[in-house]
C-alpha positions as CSV (number, residue, x, y, z in Angstrom):
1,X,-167.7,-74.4,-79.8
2,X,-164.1,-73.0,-79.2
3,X,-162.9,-71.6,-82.4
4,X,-158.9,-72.7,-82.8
5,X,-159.0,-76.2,-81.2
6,X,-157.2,-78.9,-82.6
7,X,-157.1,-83.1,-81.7
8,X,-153.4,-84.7,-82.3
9,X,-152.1,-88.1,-81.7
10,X,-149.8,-87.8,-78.8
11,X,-147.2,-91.0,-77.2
12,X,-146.4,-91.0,-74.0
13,X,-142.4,-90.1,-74.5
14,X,-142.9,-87.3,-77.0
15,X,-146.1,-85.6,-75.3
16,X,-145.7,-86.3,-71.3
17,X,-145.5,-82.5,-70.0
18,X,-148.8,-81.3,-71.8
19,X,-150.3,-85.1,-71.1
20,X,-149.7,-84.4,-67.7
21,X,-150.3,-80.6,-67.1
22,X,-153.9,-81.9,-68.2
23,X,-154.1,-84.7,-66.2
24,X,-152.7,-83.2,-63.1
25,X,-155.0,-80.2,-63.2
26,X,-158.0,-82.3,-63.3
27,X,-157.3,-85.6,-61.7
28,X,-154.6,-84.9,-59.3
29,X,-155.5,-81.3,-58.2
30,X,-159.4,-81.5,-59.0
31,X,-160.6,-84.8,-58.1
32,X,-157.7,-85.5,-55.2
33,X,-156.4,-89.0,-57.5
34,X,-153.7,-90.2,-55.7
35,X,-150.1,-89.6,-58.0
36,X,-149.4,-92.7,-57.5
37,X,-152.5,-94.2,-59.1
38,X,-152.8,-91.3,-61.8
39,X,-149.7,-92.3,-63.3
40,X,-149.4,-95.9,-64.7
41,X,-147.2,-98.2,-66.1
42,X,-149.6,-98.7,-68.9
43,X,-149.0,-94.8,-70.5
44,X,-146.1,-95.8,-72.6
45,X,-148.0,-98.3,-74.2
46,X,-151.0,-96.6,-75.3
47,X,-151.7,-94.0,-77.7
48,X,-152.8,-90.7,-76.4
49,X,-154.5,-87.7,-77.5
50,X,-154.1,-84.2,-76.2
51,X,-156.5,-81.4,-78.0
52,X,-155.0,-77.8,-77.8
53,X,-156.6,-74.3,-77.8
54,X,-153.7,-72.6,-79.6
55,X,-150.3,-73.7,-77.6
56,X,-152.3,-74.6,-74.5
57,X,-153.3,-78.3,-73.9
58,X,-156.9,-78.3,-72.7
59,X,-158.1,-82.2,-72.7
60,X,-156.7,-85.8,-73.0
61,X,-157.5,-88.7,-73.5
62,X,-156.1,-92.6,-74.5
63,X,-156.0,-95.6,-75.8
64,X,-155.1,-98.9,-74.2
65,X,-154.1,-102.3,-76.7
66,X,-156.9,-104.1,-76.0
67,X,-159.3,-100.9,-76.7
68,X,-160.0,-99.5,-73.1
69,X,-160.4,-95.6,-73.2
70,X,-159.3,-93.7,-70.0
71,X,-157.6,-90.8,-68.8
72,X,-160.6,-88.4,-70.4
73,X,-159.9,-85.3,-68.9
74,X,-161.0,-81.5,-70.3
75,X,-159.7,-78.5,-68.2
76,X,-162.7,-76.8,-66.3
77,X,-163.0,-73.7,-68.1
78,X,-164.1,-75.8,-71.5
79,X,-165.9,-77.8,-69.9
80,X,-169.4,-78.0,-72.0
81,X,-167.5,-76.4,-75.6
82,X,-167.8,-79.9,-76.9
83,X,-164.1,-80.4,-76.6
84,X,-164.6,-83.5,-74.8
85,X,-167.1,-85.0,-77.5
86,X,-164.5,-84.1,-80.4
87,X,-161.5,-85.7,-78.5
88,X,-164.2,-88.7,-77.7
89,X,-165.1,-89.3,-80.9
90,X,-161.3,-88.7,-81.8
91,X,-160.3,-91.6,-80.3
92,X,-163.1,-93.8,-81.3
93,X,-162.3,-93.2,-84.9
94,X,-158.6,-94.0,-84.6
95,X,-159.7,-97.2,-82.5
96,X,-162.0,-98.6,-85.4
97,X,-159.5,-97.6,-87.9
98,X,-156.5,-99.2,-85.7
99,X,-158.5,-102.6,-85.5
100,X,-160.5,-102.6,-83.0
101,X,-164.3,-104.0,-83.4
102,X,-165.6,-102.3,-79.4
103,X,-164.0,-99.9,-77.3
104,X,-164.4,-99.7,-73.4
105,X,-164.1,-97.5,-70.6
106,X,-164.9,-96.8,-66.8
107,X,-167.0,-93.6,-66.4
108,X,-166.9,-91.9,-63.7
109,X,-170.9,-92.4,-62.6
110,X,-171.7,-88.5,-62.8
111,X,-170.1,-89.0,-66.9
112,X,-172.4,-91.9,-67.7
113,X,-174.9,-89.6,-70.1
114,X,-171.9,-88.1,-71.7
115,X,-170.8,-91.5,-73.0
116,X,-174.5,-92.7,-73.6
117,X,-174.3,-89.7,-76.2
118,X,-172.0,-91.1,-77.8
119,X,-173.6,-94.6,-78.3
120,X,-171.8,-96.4,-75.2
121,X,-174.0,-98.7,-73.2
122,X,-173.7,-99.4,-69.6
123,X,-172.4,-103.1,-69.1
124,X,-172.3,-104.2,-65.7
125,X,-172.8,-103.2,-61.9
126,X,-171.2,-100.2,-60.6
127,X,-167.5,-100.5,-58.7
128,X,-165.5,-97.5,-56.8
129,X,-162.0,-96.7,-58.5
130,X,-159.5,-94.4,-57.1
131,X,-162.2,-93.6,-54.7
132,X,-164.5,-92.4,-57.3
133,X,-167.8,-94.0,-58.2
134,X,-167.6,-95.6,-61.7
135,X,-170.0,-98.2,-64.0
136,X,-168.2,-100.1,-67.0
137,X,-169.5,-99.0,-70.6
138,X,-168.6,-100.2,-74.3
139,X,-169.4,-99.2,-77.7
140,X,-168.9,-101.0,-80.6
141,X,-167.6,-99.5,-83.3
């Protein structure tokens, strides 16, 4: 585990820049997700999560309305710290405490046991998004 890691609460007007070197580093750069499909019209309307090592943004993560996580991304080099299971169960905390009775997501298919870990079920057939293999999963909370 990496020692001075912290989770915050993050919107999309006050946190864009370190939302987005995140994002861009893994999505864009990393997985070759087109800009245009990175960036949504949905990010001012959910509540996002950004955990930092220090200063420096390392992962992300959000929260849709109607209780879909997405944009779960942890820089390479902390990949496997547990970052991503903190910010994870992060959000899933503030979901239940915001309301919310499940919580949804589409992993990418090579995530799946990373979300089964943390109690989410696959829920239907698999589907390709932004050109990336993905199956739906939900966890109630």
């Amino acid at each position: 585990m990496v020692a001075n890691i912290r989770i915050e609460d993050a919107t999309w007007p006050d946190d864009e820049a370190p939302l987005r070197t995140v994002r861009q580093k893994v999505f864009v750069e990393e997985q070759s997700i087109d800009p245009a499909i990175e960036w949504d019209s949905l990010e001012p309307s959910c509540q996002h999560f950004i955990a930092y090592d220090g200063e420096r943004p390392i992962a992300t993560g959000r929260l849709s309305p109607a209780g879909k996580i997405g944009r779960m991304a942890v820089l390479p080099q902390y990949r496997g710290s547990g970052i991503g299971r903190r910010i994870l169960d992060h959000i899933c905390d503030f979901a239940r405490e915001h309301g919310h009775r499940q919580v949804h997501l589409h992993a990418q298919s090579g995530a799946t046991a990373f979300y089964e870990k943390s109690g989410f079920q696959i829920d239907g057939p698999g589907f390709v998004e932004a050109g990336i293999d993905h199956l739906p999963m939900s966890r109630e909370l």
